[in-house]
N, C-alpha and C positions, 0 to 999 in steps of 0.2 A: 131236473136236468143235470148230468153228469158233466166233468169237467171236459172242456176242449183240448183237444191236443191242438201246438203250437208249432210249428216248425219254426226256429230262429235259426235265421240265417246270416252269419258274421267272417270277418276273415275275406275269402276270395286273393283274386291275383292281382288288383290291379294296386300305382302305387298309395293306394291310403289303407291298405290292408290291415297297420297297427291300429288305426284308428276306429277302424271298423270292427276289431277284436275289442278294442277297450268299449265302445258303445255296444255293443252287442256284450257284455260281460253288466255293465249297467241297467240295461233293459230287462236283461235276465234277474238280476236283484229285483227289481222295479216291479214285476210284474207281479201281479197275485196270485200266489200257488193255491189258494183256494178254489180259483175260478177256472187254470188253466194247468195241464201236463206240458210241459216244456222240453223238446228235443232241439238238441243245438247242433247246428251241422257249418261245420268250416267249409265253404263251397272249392277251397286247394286240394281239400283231403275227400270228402262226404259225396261227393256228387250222384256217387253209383248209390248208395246208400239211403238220400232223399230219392231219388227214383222208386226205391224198392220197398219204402214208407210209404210213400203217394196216398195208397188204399185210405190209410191211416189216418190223415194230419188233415184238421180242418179247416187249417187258415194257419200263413205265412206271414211271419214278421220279417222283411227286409230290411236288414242294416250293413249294406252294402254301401261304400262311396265309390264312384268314377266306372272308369268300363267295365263292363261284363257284370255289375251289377246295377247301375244305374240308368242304364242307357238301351235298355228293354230286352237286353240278353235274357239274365233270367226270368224274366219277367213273362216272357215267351216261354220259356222251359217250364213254368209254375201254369201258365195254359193249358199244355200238352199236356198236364199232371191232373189239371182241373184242381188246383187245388187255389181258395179264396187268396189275394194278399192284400196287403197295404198300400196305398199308395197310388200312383197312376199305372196306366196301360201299357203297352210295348210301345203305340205311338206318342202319345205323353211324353214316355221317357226319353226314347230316341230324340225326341225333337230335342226337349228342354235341356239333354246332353249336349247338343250340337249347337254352340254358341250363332255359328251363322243362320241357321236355321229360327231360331228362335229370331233374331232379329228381322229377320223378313216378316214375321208374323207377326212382332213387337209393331215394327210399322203400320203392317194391314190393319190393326187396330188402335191406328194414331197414338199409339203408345211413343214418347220420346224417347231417343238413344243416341248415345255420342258417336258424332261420325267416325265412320269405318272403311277400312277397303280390307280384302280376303287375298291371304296370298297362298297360292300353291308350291310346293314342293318344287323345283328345278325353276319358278318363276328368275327372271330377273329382279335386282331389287334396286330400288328406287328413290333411297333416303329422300334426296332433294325435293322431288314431289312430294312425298309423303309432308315433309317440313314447311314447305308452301300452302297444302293443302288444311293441313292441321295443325300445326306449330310443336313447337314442345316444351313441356314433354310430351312422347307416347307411349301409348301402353302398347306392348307387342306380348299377346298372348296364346297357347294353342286352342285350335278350335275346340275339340273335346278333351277335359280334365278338368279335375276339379278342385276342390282348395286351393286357388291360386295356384298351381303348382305347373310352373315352365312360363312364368309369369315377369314380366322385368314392364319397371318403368326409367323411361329412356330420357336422359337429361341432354345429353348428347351428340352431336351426330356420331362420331366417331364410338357410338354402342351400339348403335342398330344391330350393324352385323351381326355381334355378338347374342344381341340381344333375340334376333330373328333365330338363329342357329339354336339357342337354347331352346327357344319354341318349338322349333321342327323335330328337337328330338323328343318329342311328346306326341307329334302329329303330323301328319302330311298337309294339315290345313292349317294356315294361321292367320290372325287378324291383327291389324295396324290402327289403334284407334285413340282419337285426340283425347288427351289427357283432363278429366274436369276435376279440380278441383273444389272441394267443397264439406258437406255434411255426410257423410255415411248412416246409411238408413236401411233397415231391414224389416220386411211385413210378411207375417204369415199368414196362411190361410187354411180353414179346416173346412172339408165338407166335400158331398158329391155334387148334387143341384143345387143345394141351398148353402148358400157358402157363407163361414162366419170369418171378418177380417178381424184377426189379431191385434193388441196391442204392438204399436211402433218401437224397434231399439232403435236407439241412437249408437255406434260403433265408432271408440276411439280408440285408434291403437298407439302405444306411446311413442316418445320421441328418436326411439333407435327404429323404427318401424313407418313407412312411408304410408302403408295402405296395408288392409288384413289380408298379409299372404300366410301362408302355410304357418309360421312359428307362431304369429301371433294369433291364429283361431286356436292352436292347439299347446302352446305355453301359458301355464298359469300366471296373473297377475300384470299380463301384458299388455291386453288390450283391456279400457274401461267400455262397461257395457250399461247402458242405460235407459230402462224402461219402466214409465213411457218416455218416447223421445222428447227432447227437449224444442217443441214444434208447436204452433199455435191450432188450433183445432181446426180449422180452415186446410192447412197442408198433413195432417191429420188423417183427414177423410179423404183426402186428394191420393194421398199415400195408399189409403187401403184401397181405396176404389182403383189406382192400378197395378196393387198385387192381386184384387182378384181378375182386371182383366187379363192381365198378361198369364195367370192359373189359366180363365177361359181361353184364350188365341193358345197356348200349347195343349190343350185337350186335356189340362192334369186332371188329375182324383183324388180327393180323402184330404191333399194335405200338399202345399208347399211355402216355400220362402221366397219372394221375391227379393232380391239385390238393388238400393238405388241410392243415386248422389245429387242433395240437394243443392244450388250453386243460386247466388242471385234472387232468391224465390221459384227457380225453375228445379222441376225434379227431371231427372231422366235414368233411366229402367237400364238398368246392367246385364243382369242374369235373373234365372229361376231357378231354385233348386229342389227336385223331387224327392229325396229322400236326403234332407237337411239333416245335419248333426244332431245324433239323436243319442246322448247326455244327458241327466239330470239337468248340470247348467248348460246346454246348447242353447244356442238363440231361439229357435223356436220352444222348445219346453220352456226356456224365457217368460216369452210373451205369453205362452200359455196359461204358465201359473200366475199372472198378473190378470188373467183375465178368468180364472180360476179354478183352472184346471190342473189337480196335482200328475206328477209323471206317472205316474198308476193309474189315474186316472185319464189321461192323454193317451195312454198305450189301449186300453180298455177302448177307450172311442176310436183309433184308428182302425181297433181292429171291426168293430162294427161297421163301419164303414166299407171294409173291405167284402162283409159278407154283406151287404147291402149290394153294392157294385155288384159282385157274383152274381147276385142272383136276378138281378137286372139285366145281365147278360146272358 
């Protein structure tokens, strides 16, 4: 059998675009030139270009973060291509983009989540309930984006505003949600039906840093990262058991991270993330290689996976 061609797909327009060029620059090291021909397509510049490849390329490595690559845009375009990817679906993505979204379905499958209200664009705003309701701090964040990014935690009253305003310039939808303090906890998940749960990180980010926003997932030496987590086997399995339900309630495939904050003995479910930080040290390749899987070898089973899904489809 001859080698696969690869379509990697890095860059795009949304704002983690650096970050998407650096991880797609790693994967491409990563990957084995033995097994695969690699074409790398900036989705800013390439677009007409993968179109006119399609015929070609027999499976897509997506290393995209936030809109337009996360959230089932191309995901959808790599459909109409026919051609295999990584990852989950057009609905997968879309949902597990849409922080509201997800949480309704977090719900539907008694999944825990820190209360919430949704505010719309022109909505009036409301500190004082909100501060009734949930106390503070709050997290006021946009509905869709990712790495924390349009993200504030609100000690204040007198920041909301600010705080809300920062979010809507990210999104017409934002959420208001009580602040827990607690353990930071992250679980992946690999597979299509048969799903393997990840070793647990523990995620601490240091003392100039409240919670992992932007600087601290992507500056070296800032946040410690710890796997496995420092958790009794009991909240362990409690843990994976709901990263992979919250993978199942959003319809993912191949592969995601679920986000959660342990408090008290209770855990409760953040987010999910479909096409997680994909680095040598990202937190999923993490857990991976602690459960023993190298990065060459993690890229190699995504992509199986991906032509598995295809052809099930």
């Amino acid at each position: 059998m001859g080698k696969m061609t690869i379509a990697l797909l890095a860059g795009g327009i949304s704002s983690e675009r650096e970050v998407s060029l650096s991880s797609g620059d790693q994967v491409y090291d990563s990957l084995d030139k033995e097994k695969y021909n690699i074409i790398r397509y900036d989705l800013k510049t390439d677009l007409a270009r993968l179109v006119d490849d399609a015929p070609g390329i027999d499976a897509a490595l997506i290393i995209l973060h936030g809109p337009y690559g996360e959230d089932g845009t191309v995901q959808g375009l790599l459909e109409l291509l026919n051609i295999p990817y990584q990852g989950s679906g057009v609905l997968g993505s879309s949902l597990a983009m849409n922080k509201l979204a997800s949480k309704y379905l977090y719900e539907k499958a008694d999944l825990p989540i820190p209360p919430y209200v949704a505010l719309q664009k022109g909505d009036p705003l409301d500190p004082k309930s909100w501060e009734k309701q949930f106390g503070l701090p709050l997290v006021i964040k946009p509905n869709e984006a990712g790495s924390s990014v349009g993200m504030t935690i609100v000690k204040s009253m007198d920041a909301i505003e600010a705080a809300v305003e920062k979010a809507f310039s990210h999104d017409t939808t934002v959420l208001i949600e009580a602040y827990i303090e607690g353990i930071e906890l992250t679980a992946g998940v690999l597979g299509n039906k048969e799903l393997l749960a990840l070793p647990i990180i523990e995620i601490i980010p240091d003392d100039e840093h409240e919670f992992f926003d932007y600087e601290a997932k992507y500056t070296a030496g800032v946040t410690q990262e710890i796997c496995p987590a420092r958790i009794d086997d009991e909240m362990t399995q409690k843990a994976q058991t709901y990263a992979k339900a919250a993978h199942e309630a959003l319809f993912c495939k191949g592969y995601s991270r679920t986000d959660m904050i342990l408090k008290d003995g209770e855990l409760y479910v953040l987010e999910t993330n479909t096409i997680p930080g994909m680095t040598a040290t990202s937190l999923l390749p993490q857990a991976a290689q602690v459960a023993g899987f190298s990065f060459s070898r993690l890229l190699d089973q995504l992509i199986e996976y991906c032509i598995e899904e295809h052809q099930n489809r």
